[in-house]
Each structure stands twice: as C-alpha cells, then as structure tokens.
C-alpha positions as CSV (number, residue, x, y, z in Angstrom):
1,X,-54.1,-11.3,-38.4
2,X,-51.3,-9.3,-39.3
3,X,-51.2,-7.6,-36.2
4,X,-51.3,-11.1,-33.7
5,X,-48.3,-12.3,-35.7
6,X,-46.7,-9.0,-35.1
7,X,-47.4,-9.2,-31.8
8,X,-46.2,-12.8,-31.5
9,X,-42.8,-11.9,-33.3
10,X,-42.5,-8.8,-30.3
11,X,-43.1,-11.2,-27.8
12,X,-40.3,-13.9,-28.6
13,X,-38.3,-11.3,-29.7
14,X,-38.5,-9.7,-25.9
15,X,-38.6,-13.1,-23.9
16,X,-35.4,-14.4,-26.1
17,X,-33.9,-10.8,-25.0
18,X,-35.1,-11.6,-21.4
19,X,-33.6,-15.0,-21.1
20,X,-30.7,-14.2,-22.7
21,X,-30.2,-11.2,-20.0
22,X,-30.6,-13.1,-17.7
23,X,-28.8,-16.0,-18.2
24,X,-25.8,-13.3,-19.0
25,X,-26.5,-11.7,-15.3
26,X,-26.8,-15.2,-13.6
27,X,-23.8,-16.1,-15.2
28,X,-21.7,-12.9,-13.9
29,X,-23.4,-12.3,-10.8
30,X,-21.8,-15.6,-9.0
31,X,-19.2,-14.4,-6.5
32,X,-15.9,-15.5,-7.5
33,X,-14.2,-15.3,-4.3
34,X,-14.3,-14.4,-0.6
35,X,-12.3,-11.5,0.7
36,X,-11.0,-11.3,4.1
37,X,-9.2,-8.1,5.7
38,X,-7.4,-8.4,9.0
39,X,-5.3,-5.1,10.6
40,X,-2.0,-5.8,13.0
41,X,-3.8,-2.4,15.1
42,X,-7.4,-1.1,14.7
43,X,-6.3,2.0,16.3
44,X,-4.0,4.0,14.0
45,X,-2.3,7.5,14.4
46,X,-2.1,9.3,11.3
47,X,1.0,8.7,9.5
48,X,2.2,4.9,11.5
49,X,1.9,1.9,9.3
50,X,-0.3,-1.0,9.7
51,X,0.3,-4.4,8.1
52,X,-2.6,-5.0,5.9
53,X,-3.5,-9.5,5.9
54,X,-4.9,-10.1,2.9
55,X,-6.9,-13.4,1.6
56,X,-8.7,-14.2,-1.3
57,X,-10.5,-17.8,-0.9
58,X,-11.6,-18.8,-4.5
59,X,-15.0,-20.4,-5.1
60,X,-14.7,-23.7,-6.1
61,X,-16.9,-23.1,-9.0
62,X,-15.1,-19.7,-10.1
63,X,-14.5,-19.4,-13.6
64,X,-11.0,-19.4,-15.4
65,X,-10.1,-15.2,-14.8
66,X,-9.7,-13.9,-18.5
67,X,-7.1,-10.7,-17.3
68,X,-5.3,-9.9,-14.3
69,X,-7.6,-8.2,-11.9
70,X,-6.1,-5.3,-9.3
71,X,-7.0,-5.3,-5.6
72,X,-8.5,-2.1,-5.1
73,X,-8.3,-1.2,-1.0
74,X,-10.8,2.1,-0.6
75,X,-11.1,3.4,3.3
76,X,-13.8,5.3,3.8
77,X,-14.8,8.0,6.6
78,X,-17.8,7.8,8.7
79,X,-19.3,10.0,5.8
80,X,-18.7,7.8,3.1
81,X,-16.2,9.9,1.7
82,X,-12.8,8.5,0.1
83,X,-10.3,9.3,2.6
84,X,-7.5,7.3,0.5
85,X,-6.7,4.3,-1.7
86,X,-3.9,1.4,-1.4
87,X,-4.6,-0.3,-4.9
88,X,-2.4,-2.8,-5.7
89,X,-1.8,-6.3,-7.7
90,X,-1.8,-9.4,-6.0
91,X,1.6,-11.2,-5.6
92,X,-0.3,-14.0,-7.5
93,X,-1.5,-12.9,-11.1
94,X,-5.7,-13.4,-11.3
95,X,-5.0,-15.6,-14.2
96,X,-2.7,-18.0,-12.2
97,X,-6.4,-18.2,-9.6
98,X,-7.2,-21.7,-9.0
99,X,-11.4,-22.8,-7.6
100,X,-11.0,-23.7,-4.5
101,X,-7.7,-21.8,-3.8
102,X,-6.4,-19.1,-0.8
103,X,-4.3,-16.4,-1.9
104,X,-2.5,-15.0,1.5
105,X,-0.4,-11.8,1.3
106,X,0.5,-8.7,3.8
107,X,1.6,-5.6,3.1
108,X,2.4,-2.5,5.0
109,X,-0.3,0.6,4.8
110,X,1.3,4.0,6.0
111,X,-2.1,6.4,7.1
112,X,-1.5,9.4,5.6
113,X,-1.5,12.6,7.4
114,X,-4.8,14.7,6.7
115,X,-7.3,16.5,9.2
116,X,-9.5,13.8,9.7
117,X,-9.8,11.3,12.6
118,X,-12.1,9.0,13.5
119,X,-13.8,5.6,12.9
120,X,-13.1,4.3,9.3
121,X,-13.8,1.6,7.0
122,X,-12.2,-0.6,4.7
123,X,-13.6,-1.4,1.4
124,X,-12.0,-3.7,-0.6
125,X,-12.5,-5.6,-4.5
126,X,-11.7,-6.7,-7.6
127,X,-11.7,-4.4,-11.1
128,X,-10.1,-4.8,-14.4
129,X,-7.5,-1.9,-15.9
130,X,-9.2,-2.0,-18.9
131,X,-12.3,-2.0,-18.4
132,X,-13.1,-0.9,-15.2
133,X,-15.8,-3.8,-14.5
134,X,-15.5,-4.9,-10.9
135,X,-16.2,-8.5,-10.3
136,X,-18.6,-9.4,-7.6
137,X,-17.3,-11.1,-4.7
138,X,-19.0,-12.5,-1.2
139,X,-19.3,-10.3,1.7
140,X,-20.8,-7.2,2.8
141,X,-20.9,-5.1,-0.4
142,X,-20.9,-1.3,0.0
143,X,-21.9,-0.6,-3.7
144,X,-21.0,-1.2,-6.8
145,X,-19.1,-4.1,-6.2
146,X,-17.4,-2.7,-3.0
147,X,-16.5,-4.8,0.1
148,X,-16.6,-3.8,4.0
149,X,-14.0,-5.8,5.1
150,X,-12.3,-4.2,8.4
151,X,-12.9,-0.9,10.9
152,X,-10.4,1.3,11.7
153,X,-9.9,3.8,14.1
154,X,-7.4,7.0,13.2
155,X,-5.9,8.7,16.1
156,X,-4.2,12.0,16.5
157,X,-0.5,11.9,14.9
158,X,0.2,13.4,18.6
159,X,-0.6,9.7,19.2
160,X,2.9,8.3,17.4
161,X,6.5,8.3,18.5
162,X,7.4,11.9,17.9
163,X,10.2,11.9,14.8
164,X,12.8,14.2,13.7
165,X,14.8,14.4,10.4
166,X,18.0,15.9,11.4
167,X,21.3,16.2,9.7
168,X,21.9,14.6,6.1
169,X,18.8,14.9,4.7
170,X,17.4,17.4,1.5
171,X,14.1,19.3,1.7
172,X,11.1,17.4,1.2
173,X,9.5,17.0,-2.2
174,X,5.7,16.1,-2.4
175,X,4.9,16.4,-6.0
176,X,1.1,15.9,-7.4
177,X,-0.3,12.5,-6.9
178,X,2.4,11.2,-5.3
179,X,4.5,10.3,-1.7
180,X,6.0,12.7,-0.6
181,X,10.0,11.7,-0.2
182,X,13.2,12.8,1.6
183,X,16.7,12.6,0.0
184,X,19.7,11.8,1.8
185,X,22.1,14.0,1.2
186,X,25.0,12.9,2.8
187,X,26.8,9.4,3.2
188,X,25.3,10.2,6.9
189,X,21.7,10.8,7.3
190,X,19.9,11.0,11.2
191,X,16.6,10.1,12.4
192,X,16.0,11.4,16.1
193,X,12.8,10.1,17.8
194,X,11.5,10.3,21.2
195,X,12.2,7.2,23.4
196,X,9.4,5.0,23.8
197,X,11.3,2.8,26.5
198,X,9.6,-0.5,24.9
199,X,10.2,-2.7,22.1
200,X,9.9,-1.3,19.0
201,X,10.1,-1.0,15.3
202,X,11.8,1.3,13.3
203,X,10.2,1.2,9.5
204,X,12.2,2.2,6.8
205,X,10.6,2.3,3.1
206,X,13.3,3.8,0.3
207,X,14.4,3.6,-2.9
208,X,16.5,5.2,-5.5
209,X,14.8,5.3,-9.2
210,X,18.2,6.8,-10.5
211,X,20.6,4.6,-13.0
212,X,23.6,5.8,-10.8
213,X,23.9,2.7,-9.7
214,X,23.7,-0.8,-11.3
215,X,24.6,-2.6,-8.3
216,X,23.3,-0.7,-5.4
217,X,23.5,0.2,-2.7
218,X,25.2,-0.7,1.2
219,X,22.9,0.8,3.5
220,X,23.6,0.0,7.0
221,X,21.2,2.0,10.2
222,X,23.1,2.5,12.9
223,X,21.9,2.8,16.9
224,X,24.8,4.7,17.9
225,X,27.9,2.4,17.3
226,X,25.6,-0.4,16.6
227,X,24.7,-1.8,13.2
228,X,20.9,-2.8,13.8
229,X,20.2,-3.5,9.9
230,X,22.9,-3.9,6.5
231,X,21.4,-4.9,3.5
232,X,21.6,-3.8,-0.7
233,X,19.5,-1.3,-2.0
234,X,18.8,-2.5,-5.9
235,X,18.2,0.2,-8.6
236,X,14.8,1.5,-9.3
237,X,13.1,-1.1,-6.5
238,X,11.9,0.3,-3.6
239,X,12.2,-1.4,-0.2
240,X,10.6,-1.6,2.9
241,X,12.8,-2.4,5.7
242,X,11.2,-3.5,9.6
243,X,13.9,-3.0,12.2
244,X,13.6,-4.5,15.5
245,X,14.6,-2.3,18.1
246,X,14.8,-3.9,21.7
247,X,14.1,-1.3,24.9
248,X,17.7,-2.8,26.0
249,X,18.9,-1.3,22.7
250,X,16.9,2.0,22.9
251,X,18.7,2.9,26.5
252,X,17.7,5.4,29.0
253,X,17.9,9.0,27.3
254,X,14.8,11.0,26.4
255,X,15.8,11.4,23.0
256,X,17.2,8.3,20.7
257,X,19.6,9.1,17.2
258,X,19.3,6.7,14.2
259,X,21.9,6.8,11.7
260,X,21.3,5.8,8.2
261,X,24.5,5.0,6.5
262,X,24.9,5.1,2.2
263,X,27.8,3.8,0.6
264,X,27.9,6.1,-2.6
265,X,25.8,9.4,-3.5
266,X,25.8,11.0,-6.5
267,X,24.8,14.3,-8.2
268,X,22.2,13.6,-10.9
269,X,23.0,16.6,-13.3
270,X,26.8,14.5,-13.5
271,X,24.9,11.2,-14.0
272,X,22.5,12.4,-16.5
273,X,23.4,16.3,-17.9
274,X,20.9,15.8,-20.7
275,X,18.1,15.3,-18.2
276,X,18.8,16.8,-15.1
277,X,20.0,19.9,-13.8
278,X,20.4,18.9,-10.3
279,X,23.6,19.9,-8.4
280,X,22.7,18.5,-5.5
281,X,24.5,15.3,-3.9
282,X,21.6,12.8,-3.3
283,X,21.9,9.0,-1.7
284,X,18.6,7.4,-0.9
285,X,15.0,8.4,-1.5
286,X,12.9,7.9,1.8
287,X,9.1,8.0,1.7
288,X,8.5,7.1,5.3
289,X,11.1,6.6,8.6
290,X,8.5,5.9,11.2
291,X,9.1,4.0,14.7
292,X,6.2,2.1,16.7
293,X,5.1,-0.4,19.6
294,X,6.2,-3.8,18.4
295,X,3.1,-4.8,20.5
C-alpha cells in the first residue's frame, strides 16, 4: 500500500514537473519577432563597406521585452566558422518594442581584411548582456537561436579602388580587439586613390576620443580646390561621413588626391601630462577612408 501511494506521489510529482516545463518552454519558445537582412552589394571586396538594412517586424502577440536586447550580426564562412561580428544595439531600445511594430535601421559594415574569400552568410539575433539567453525569433535558424538572413560573396581586395595614405598622416595603430586607426598629423592630411572614372563614394568614418576639444572640430575634404564635404567633428563621437563624388568631379588623371582639412591638432602629453606621454601632434582618428561605385 505504501509503495502505490509512493508511487502515486512520484507520478504527480513528475507530471506537475512536466507540465510546468512545458508550459515554461511553450511560453518562451514563441518567436517574438521577424528579422529581415538586406545588403546594398552581395559582392564585397575585403575591406569596402556595405550598408547593412535592418528590420525587425514584432509579433503581434510578443510580450512586453523585460531588458534591452543587442542585435548580434555573425557572418559565417562556407565552413561554419566565425569570420567576424557587427554587434550592435538597435536605435530603438527592446523595451520601447511595440506587437505589431517594424523597427527599420541601416548601418554601414566595413569587411575586414583577412585571407579568406568566398561565399558567406549572415546570421543574425537577439541576446541579453546579462544573461546571455538569446530569444528565439522566425526565420531560418542556424543554431542556438541564430538566424540566416542574407549571402554574401567576398572578393579579392584587388577588387576595390586602390587607396593610398600619403602626407599628413601617423603610423597606423591596431591594438588587440580593436579597429585599427590612422591619425592625422597635420592640419593637412591626403588620401590618393586610383580613378575609377564613375560616380563614386568616398567613406569617411573618424573620430577623436580626446577632451582637447569641447567644441570640435571643422573638418572640411577637399577635391583639389574644391570643398566636397565641411561639417563638426564632436568630442568622443565617432562619425561616418558618405561623400558623393561625381566622374565630372573625379576628372581625367589616373590618379585622384583627397585632402582632409582639420582646424586644430594638438599634442596629448600637453593636453593630459598625467596620462599621456605622447609628443606627437595628432588631429583626427580615421578607422576607414575607403572610395567605391555609387552603383
């Protein structure tokens, strides 16, 4: 007798832990949204930019986010393996997600430059920085939460408009884990590229994390006595600038010379002497100064 209600207790013991893991599973299994990728060029040379189209379509019955989630962006080789990642947040919090609502965005993706080329994929999700849970969303999913959401081919960086750093610039600097970055190191600072006789676009992405200056920067680019772009550079924000340059603009010579004018420089071990040692005279910080087809 004993042993029946001991067995009875066992059983609604298990089927109460049953339902209840179930019901918790049902409950977050429910996609919460619909990703969709799209790519201004599926045929990349290593280290161009594509703009990245974003949208996240909310299910109508999503529940209230409880944290902000961040975008995670994965691209993937034939293999696989992690080539590199573009996480980011969302210009709209998670917690500010409404059912039923589209949340658009673009943003510029620069391929890095690494021995592999080839077909690529673009995974793509949702995860929380604390703990690390992904949330599942509609789609393909690659794993673990993990999204196919566009292909990619990655061309040669022969491939690109061939570009030069000339005068005005400091050595390059590629610390661990990071961009690697240019400084300016003159008021003056020239970009020379081959000409690619068609319209274009000359990308500019800087910055300058220094206090130096509290109200920035002028930076004006210059296509030989032309002023193609002026605009402020703010402290500690960095900026990514898409110049249109016309074939009418670009001219007839093999070789074209942008100029990338700064208003002030400065020499950090003056600014901060605690903190720095450096003598050198920097303006801007520059990750990437690429030009493309505006096709």
């Amino acid at each position: 007798m004993k042993t029946l209600r001991w067995l009875s207790f066992v059983s609604i013991v298990t089927f109460m832990s049953l339902c209840s893991a179930g019901c918790h599973s049902k409950e977050t299994s429910a996609p919460v949204a619909e990703p969709l990728v799209t790519l201004s060029h599926d045929k990349v040379a290593l280290g161009s930019p594509v703009d990245v189209s974003y949208r996240f379509e909310v299910m109508p019955s999503a529940p209230a986010f409880s944290e902000n989630y961040r975008v995670f962006v994965h691209v993937m080789d034939n293999d696989e393996k992690l080539l590199w990642t573009d996480d980011h947040d969302p210009p709209i919090p998670t917690t500010r997600w409404q059912p039923g609502q589209k949340i658009e965005y673009v943003r510029t993706m620069f391929i890095p430059v690494q021995p592999y080329i080839g077909d690529a994929s673009i995974q793509v999700g949702l995860h929380s920085l604390t703990t690390q849970k992904r949330l599942p969303l509609t789609g393909r999913d690659a794993g673990h939460n993990a999204y196919d959401v566009a292909k990619l081919e990655l061309l040669p960086q022969t491939a690109s408009v061939f570009t030069v750093f000339k005068d005005g610039w400091q050595n390059p600097e590629a610390p661990p884990n990071s961009l690697e970055w240019t400084w300016t190191s003159m008021p003056e600072a020239t970009v020379a590229f081959k000409n690619p006789r068609k319209d274009s676009l000359f990308y500019l992405d800087l910055d300058n994390p220094s206090t130096a200056f509290p109200a920035g920067q002028q930076v004006q680019v210059k296509l030989g006595d032309q002023i193609v772009d002026r605009f402020t550079l703010p402290p500690a924000h960095q900026l990514l600038r898409k110049i249109s340059l016309s074939s009418g603009m670009l001219g007839s010579q093999d070789t074209v010379e942008l100029k990338i004018d700064v208003d002030k420089t400065f020499v950090p071990a003056v600014v901060t002497p605690d903190a720095s040692k450096d003598r050198r005279e920097l303006g801007v910080r520059v990750f990437h100064a690429v030009v493309t087809s505006a096709n």
